[in-house]
C-alpha positions in Angstrom: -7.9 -23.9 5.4 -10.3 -23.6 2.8 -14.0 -22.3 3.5 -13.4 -21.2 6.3 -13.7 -17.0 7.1 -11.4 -14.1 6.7 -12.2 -10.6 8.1 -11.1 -8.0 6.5 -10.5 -4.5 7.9 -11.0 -1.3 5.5 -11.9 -3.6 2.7 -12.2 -0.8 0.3 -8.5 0.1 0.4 -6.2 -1.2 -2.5 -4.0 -3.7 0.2 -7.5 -5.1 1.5 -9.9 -5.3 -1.4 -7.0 -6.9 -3.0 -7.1 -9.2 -0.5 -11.0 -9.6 -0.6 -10.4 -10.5 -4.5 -8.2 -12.7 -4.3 -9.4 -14.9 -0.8 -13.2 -15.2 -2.8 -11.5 -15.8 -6.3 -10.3 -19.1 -4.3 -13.8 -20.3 -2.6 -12.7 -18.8 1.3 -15.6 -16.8 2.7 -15.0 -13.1 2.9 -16.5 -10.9 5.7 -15.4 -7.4 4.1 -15.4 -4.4 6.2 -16.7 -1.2 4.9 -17.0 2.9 6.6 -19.9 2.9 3.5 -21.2 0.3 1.1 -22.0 3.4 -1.4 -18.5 3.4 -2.8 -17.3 1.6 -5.9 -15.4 -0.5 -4.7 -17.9 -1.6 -1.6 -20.3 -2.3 -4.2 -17.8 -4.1 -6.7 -17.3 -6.4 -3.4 -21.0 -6.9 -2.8 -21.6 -8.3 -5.9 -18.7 -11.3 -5.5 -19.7 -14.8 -4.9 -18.1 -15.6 -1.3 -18.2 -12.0 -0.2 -20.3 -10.5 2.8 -20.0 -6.7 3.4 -20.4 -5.0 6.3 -20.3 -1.5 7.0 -19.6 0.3 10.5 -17.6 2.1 12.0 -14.1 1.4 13.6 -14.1 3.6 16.7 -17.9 1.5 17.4 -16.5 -1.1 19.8 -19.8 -2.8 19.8 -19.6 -3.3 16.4 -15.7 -4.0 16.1 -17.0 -6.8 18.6 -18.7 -8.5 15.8 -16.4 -8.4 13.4 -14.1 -11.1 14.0 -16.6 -13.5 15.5 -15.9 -17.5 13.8 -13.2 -15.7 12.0 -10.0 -18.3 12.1 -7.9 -15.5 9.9 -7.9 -11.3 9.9 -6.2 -9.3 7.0 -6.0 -5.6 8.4 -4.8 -2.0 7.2 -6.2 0.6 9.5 -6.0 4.2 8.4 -6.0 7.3 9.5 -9.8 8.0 10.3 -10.1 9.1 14.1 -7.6 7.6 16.4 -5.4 5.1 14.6 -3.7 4.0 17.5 -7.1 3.2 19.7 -8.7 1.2 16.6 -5.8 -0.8 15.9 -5.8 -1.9 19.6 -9.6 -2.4 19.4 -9.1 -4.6 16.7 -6.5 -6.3 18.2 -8.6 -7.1 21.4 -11.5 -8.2 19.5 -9.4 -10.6 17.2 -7.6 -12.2 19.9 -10.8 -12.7 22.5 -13.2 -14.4 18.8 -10.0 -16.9 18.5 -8.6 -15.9 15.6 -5.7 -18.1 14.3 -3.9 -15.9 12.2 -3.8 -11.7 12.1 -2.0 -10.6 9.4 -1.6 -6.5 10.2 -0.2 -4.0 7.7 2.4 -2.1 9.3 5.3 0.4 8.8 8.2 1.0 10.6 9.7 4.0 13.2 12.5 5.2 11.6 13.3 7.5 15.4 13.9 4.6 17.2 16.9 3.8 15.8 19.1 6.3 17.3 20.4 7.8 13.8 18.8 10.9 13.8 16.2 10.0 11.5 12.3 11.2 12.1 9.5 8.8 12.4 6.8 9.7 9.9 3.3 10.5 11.8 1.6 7.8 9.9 4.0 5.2 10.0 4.7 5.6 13.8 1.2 5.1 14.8 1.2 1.4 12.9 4.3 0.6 14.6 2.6 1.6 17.6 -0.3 -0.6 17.2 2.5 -3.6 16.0 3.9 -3.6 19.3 0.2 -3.6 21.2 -0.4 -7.4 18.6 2.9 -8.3 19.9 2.3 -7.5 23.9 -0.9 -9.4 23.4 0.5 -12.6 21.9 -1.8 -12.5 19.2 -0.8 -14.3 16.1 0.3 -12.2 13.8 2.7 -11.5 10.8 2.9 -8.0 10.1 3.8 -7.1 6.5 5.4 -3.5 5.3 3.8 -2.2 1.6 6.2 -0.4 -0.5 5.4 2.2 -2.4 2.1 1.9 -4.9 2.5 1.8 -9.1 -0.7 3.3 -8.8 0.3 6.6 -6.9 1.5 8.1 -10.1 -1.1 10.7 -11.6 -0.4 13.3 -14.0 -3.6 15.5 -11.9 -1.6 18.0 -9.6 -0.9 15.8 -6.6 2.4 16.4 -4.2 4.7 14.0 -4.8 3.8 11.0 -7.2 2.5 13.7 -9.9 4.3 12.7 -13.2 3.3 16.2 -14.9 2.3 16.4 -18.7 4.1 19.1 -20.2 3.4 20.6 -23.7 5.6 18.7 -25.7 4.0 15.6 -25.1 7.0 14.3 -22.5 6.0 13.9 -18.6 8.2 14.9 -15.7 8.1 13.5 -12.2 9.7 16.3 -9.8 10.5 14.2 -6.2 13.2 14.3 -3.3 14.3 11.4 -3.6 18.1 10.9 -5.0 18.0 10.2 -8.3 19.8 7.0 -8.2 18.2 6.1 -4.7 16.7 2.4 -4.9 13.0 2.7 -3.6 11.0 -0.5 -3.2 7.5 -1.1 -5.6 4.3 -2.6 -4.7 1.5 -3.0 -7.6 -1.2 -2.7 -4.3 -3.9 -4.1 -6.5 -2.9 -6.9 -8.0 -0.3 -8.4 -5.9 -1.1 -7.5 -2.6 -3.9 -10.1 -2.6 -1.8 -13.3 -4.0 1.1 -13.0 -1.1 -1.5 -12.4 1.2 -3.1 -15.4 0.8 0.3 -16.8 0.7 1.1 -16.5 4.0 -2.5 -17.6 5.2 -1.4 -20.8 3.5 1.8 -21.3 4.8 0.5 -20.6 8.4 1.4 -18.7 11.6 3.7 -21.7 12.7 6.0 -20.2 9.5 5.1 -16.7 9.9 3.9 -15.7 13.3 5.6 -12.2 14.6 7.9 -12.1 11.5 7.6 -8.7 9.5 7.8 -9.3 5.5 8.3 -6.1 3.1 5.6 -6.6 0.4 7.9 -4.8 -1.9 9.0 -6.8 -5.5 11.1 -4.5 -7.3 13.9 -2.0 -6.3 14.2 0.7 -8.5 15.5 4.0 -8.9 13.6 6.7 -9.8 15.5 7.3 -13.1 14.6 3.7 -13.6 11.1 4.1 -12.9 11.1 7.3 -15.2 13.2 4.7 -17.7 10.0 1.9 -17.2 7.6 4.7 -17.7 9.2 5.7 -21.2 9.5 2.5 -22.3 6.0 1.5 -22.1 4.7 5.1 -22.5 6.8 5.5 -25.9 7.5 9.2 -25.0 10.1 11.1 -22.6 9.5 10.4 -19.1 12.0 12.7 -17.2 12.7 12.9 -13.3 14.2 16.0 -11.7 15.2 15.5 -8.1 13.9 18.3 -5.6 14.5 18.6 -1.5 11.0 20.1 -1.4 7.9 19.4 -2.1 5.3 21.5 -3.7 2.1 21.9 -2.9 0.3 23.5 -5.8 -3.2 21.8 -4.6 -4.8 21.7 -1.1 -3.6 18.7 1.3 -4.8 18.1 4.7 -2.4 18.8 7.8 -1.5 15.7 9.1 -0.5 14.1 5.2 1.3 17.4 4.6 3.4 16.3 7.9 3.9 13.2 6.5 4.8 14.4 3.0 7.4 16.5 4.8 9.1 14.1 7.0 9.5 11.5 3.7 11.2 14.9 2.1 13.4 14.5 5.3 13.8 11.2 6.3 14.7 9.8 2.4 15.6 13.1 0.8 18.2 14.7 3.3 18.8 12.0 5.6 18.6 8.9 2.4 17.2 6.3 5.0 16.2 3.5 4.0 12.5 2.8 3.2 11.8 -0.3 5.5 14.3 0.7 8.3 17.7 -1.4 8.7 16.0 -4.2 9.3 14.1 -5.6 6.7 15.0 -6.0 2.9 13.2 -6.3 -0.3 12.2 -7.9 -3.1 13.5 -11.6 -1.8 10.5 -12.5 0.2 7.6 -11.2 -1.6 9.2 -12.8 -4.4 9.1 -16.0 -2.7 5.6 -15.6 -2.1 4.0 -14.5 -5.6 5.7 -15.1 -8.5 3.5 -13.5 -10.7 4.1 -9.7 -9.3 3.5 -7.0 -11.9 6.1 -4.7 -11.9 6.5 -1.0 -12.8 6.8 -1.5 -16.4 4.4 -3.5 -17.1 1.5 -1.1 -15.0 2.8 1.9 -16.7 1.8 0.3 -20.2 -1.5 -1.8 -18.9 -2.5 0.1 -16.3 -1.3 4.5 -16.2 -3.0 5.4 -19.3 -6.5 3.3 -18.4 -6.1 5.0 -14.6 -5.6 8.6 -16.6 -8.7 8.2 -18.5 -10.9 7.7 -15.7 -8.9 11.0 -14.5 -10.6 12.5 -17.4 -6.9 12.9 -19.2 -6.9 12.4 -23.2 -3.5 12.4 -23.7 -2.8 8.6 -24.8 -5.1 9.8 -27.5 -2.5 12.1 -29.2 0.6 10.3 -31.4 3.5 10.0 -28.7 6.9 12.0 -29.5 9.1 9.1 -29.2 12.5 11.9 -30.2 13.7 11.9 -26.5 13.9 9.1 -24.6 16.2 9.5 -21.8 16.0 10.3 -18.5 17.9 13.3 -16.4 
């Protein structure tokens, strides 16, 4: 359906401006959501051909009134600004009541509903939440699970995805995940866009209710550490840790979540997507030309690090140590 509009929620996120991208790249008309047109991105957006962007706020019902009107398809990630739960029914409602033909909602699963002990993480449970509300409604909808990003790996001091420099020259990425754990990858920026549009093309008749983990590569994290070396040409090592540490500031409700993924895939090894869904098969089928760990950590890490203000790609790498532990 070419030419005709696609609203996008939270179009300054990596899922949706990926989306926004790609959907102009190819001539559809882009209605791009915004909380601010001053950010980079917002204004990166702007300047596209095909691309109108609005700002306003999610919890304005008025305005999410507008948002979808002679919208025939919806791309959506909410986050978690104000009352996740409330928006993503808001949404919903206003979606369903403009017509629109195909709601493609970025979701995550609730690992505590399967009876197996495991926790649901705080915000995963509230997507899963608003899932069922598209669902109830009979909205048409295909609800898609991201795996993890390339791009949350920084050497700054972040909790988690921090893949610290250390003085020899060597980085070392401390997580609680088992070492030989198989975690599914997701480039966010450059192949969340392409499947997207994918499944706008192949139509709700195909899609419609069916959940599809956006997710093209399983990989350990020594392999990831492995990738990282390789395209890094230094020692990438990975030490495996049932806590997290929090050596910088982190707000309440992330801490909670950065917790309960300690729990959930550290202790309790679940896996990522719940029983239920698998990856890389699908998103595979979708977009062939997926950019994998690898090939980010050599095109894409160092570039991400200089805009961090890091300078050590400048200095000659020490290539004597390349394994992983």
């Amino acid at each position: 359906m070419p030419n005709k509009i696609i609203a996008i929620v939270n179009s300054s996120g990596r899922q949706a401006a990926s989306v926004a991208r790609v959907a102009a790249a190819v001539g559809d008309h882009v209605r791009a959501h915004v909380n601010s047109k001053d950010g980079v991105v917002a204004q990166e957006l702007d300047d596209l051909d095909n691309v109108t962007v609005v700002e306003g706020r999610l919890d304005d019902r008025q305005f999410v009134a507008t948002l979808f009107a002679g919208a025939h398809r919806a791309f959506i990630n909410t986050i978690s600004w104000g009352d996740e739960v409330a928006i993503g029914i808001a949404l919903a409602d206003a979606a369903k009541k403009a017509g629109v033909q195909h709601y493609i909602y970025s979701s995550m699963p609730d690992h505590s509903i399967y009876g197996r002990g495991w926790p649901g993480l705080p915000l995963w449970s509230v997507k899963f939440m608003v899932e069922n509300y598209i669902r109830q409604i009979g909205l048409p909808a295909t609800f898609v699970y991201a795996g993890i990003y390339n791009n949350n790996f920084t050497s700054l001091d972040y909790p988690l995805f921090c893949m610290k420099l250390q003085p020899d020259g060597s980085f070392r990425w401390t997580a609680p995940f088992h070492p030989d754990q198989a975690l599914p990858w997701l480039d966010a920026e450059h192949d969340v866009g392409p499947a997207v549009l994918q499944i706008f093309k192949d139509g709700h008749r195909k899609w419609s209710g069916h959940r599809i983990a956006l997710a093209f590569e399983l990989l350990t994290p020594l392999q990831v550490c492995a990738a990282f070396s390789t395209s890094l040409h230094r020692p990438v090592h990975y030490t495996h840790s049932p806590t997290i540490n929090f050596s910088v500031p982190i707000p309440p409700g992330y801490r909670s979540q950065l917790e309960g993924i300690a729990t959930l895939f550290g202790q309790r090894n679940a896996p990522y997507f719940g029983p239920e869904i698998s990856a890389p098969d699908e998103a595979r089928g979708l977009w062939a030309g997926w950019r994998g760990v690898e090939e980010y950590a050599r095109e894409v890490f160092p570039v991400e690090e200089a805009a961090n203000g890091m300078n050590w790609m400048q200095d000659g790498a020490d290539t004597t140590e390349n394994d992983t532990e």
